[in-house]
N, C-alpha and C positions, 0 to 999 in steps of 0.2 A: 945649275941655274947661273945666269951672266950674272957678272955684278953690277950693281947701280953703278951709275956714272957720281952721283949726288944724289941725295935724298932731303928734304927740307927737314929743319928739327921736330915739325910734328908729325913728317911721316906722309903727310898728304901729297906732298909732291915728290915723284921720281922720274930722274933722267936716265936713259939709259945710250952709250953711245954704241953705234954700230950698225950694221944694217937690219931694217927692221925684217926683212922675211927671214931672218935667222934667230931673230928674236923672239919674234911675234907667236911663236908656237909657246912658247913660254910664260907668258903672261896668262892672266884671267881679266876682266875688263867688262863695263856694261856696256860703253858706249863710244864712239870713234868719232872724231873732230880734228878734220885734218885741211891742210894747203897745201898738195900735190904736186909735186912737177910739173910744168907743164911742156918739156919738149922743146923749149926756146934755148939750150946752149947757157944755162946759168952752169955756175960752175960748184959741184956739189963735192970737191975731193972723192970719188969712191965711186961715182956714179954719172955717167954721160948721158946728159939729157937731151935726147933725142926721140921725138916722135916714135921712133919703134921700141926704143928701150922704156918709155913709159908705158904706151900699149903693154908689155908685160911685165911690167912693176902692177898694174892695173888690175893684170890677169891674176899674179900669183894674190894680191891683197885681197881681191875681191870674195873667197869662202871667210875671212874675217870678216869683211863692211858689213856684206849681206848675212852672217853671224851673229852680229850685236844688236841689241837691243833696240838701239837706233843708231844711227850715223848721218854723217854731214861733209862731204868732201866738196872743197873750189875746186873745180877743177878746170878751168879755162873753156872759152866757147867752143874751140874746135877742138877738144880733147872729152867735150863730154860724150863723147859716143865712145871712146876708150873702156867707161866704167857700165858698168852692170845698170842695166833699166832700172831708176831707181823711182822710187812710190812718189816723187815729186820732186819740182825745182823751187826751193828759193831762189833770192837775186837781191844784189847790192847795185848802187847806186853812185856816182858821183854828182851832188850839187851847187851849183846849180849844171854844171856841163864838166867839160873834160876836152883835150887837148890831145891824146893817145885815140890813134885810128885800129878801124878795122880792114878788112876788104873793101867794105860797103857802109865806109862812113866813120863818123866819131865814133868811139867804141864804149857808152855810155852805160854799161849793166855788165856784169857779169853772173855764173850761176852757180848756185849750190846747190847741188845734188844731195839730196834726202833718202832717208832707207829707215822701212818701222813706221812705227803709230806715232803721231803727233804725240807728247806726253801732258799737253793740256786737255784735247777735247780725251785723250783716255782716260782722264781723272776728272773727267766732266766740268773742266772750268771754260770750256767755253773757248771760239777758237781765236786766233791772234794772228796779225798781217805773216804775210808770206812776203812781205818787201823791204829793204831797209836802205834809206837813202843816208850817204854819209855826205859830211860836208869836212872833216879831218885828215889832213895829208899824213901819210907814214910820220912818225918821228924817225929820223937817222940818227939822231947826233948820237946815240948811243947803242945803234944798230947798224952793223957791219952786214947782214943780209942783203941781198939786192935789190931783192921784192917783198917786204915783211907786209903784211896788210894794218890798218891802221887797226888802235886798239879796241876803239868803242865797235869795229865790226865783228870782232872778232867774239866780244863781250857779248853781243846781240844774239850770234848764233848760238853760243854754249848758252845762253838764258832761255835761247828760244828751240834747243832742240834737245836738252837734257835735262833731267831731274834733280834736285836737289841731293839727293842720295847716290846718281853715278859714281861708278868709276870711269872717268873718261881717259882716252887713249890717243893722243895722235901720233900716228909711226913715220911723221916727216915732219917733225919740230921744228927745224928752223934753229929760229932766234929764241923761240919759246913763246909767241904770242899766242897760242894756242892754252897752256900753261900759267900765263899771268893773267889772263881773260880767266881762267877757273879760279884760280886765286883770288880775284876780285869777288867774284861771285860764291866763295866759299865751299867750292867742289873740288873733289880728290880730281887730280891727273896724274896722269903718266905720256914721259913723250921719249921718242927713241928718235937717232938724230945720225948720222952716218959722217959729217963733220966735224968734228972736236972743234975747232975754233967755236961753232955756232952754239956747241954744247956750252962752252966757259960763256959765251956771251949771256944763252938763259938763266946760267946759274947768277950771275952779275943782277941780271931784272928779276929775277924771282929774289933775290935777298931783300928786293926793295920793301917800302911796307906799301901793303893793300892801299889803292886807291879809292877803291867803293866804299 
């Protein structure tokens, strides 16, 4: 078994650094929450992001997404046909507009592909928006990532796609907002991360104390 990168002192949160399909057979997990590549040439040390090498990042991921329990992947407009037909799309927002184009316009939404039973209406509470409009720009000043998404979306999704009792997983960390969004919300993660820089930056946000 790899060894943890860092592990938090109670245990609930583990990094691992490395590439996740080498990983990922190795873990157990309930639920997956992740922010994707998208193919745009970010620069990932270990992995060139390009349109085709996502396609089969996508491919080999996809017996885990569609494996767990539930899952939630961004995966960008023109990349969502790369992943596995999933049971629905959420979508985030920018308000009141946005200033970043598409082909065909401002580029005002993007999508998250869902996989699994809602875990609200399966405990019968009833169902909750599929939308979430943010109005918070990334923080950088103490994230080196290029594209981190901001944190209250991040919060939104892991509240709104997993249970209080997962083990949540994302196998493309980042910076770790995937990770301090569970943190916040008092849920186990695990995030695996093919960068070491991005790894030392999560561990840096995860020392912080809980915001929520």
């Amino acid at each position: 078994m790899t060894e943890p990168y860092w592990t938090s002192d109670d245990g609930r949160l583990v990094i691992y650094h490395g590439d996740c399909r080498e990983i990922l057979p190795l873990l157990t997990f309930d639920a997956i929450v992740t922010d994707a590549p998208y193919g745009v040439g970010v620069d990932y040390d270990g992995f060139d992001d390009t349109d085709l090498n996502v396609a089969g990042l996508a491919a080999d991921v996809a017996p885990y997404l569609l494996g767990a329990t539930r899952a939630a992947v961004f995966s960008g407009v023109p990349q969502m046909w790369m992943w596995p037909r999933p049971k629905w799309v959420l979508c985030w927002s920018y308000a009141p507009t946005t200033n970043q184009f598409s082909p065909w316009g401002y580029a005002q939404w993007q999508p998250i592909l869902v996989y699994g039973a809602d875990p609200f209406l399966a405990q019968g509470l009833g169902p909750r928006p599929t939308v979430y409009t943010n109005t918070v720009l990334p923080d950088k000043r103490h994230n080196a990532h290029p594209c981190p998404k901001p944190e209250p979306i991040m919060r939104w999704v892991v509240g709104r796609v997993t249970a209080d009792d997962d083990l949540i997983l994302d196998p493309f960390m980042g910076s770790g907002t995937t990770l301090r969004a569970a943190a916040d919300l008092g849920r186990r993660a695990i995030g695996i991360e093919i960068n070491e820089d991005y790894c030392r930056i999560a561990v840096e946000r995860l020392r912080q104390g809980v915001l929520l």
